[in-house]
C-alpha positions as CSV (number, residue, x, y, z in Angstrom):
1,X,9.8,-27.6,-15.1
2,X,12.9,-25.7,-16.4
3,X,10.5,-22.1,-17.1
4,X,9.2,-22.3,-13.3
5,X,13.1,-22.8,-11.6
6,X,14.5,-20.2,-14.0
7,X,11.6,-17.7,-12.6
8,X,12.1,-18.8,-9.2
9,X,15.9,-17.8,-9.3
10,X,15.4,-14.9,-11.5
11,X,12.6,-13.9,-8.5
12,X,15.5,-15.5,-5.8
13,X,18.4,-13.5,-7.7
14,X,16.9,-9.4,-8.1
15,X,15.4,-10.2,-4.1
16,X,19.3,-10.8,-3.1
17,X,20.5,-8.1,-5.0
18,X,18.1,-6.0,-3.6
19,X,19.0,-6.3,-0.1
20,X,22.3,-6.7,-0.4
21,X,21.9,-3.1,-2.0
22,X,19.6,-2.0,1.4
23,X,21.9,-3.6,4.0
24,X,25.4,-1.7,2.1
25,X,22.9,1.2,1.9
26,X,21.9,1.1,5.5
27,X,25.3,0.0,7.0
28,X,27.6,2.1,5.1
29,X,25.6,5.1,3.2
30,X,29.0,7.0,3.1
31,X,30.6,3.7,0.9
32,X,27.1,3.4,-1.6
33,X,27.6,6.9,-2.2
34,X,31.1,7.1,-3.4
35,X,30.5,3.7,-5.6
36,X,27.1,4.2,-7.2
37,X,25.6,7.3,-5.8
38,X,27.5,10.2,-6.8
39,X,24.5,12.7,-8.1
40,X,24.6,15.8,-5.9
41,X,25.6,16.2,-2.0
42,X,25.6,13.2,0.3
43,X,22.7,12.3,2.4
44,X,23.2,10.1,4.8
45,X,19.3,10.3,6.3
46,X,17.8,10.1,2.8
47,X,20.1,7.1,2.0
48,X,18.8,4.9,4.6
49,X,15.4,6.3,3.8
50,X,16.1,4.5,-0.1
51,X,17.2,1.7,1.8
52,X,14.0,0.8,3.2
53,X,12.5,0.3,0.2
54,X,15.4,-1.7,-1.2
55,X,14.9,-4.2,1.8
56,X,11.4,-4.1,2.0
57,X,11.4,-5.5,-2.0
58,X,14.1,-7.7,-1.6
59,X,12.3,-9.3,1.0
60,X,9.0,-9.7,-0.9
61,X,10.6,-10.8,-3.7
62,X,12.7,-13.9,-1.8
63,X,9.4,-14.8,0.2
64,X,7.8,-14.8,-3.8
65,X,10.3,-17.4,-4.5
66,X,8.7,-20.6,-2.2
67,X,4.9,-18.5,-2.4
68,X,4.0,-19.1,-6.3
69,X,0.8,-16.6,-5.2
70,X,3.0,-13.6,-4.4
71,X,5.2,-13.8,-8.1
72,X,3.0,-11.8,-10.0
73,X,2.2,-9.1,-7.3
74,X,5.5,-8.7,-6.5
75,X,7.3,-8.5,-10.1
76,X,4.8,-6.0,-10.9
77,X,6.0,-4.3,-7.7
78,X,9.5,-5.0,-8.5
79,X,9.2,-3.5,-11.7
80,X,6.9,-0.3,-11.0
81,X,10.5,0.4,-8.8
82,X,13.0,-0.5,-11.4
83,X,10.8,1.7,-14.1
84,X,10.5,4.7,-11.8
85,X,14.2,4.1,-10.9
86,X,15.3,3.9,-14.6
87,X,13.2,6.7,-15.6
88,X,14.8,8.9,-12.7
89,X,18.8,7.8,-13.8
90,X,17.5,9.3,-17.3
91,X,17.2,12.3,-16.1
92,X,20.1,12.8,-14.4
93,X,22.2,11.0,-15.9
94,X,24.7,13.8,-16.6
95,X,24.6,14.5,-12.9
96,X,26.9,12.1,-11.9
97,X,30.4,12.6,-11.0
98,X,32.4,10.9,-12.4
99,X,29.3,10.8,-15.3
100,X,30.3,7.6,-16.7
101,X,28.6,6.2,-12.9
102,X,25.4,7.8,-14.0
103,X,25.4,6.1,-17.5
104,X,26.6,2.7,-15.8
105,X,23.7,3.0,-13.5
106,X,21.0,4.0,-16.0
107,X,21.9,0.9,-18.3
108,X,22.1,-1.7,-15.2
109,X,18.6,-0.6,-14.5
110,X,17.2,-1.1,-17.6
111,X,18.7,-4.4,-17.8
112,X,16.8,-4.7,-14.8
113,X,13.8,-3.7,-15.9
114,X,13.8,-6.0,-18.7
115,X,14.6,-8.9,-16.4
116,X,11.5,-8.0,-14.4
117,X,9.4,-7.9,-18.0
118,X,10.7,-11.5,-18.8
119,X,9.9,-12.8,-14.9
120,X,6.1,-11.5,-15.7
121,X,6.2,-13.5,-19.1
122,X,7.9,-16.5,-17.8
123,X,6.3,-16.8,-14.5
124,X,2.6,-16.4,-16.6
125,X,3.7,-19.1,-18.9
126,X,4.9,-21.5,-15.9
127,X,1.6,-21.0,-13.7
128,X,-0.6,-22.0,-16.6
């Protein structure tokens, strides 16, 4: 069924991007923050803090992939995070430096977010 592989690499696709975004978060805090980061001082500690979450989704999200049962949940969970995250990059957007970073970011998120909102459509339509 074409619907049910598009979810499943939609689902397979935000998982890898998600921890690809924990492990450079994790590994090299000092790099994420000069890329995509730049609201405010550095913080290492709280860094890797946002990296556990990033992991910890990616990782449900790619086991969603081969566990139909798990889709729902964890698009709903994906999403609740890309909303909150979105919402947050609204508000500060013009707290970035350079601020064009913090408009970038706030538009790649809601793309994200409206990825999410098609998985939850899609993946409805391919269960029934």
């Amino acid at each position: 069924d074409p619907r049910e592989r598009a979810v499943r690499a939609g689902i397979g696709m935000l998982g890898a991007i998600s921890l690809a975004t924990g492990l450079w978060m994790a590994i090299a805090p000092g790099s994420f923050f000069d890329a995509l980061g730049p609201f405010g001082a550095r913080n290492t500690h709280y860094l890797r803090d946002m990296a556990t979450f990033q992991l910890a989704v990616g990782a449900g999200l790619l086991l969603a992939v081969g566990r139909p049962s798990w889709r729902r949940p964890m698009i709903a969970v994906g999403a609740a995070q890309a909303l909150l995250h979105t919402l947050n990059h609204v508000l500060d957007v013009g707290d970035a430096d350079p601020s064009w970073v913090g408009v970038f970011d706030m538009l790649t998120l809601a793309a994200t977010l409206g990825l999410f909102a098609w998985l939850w459509f899609a993946s409805a339509e391919a269960e029934r």
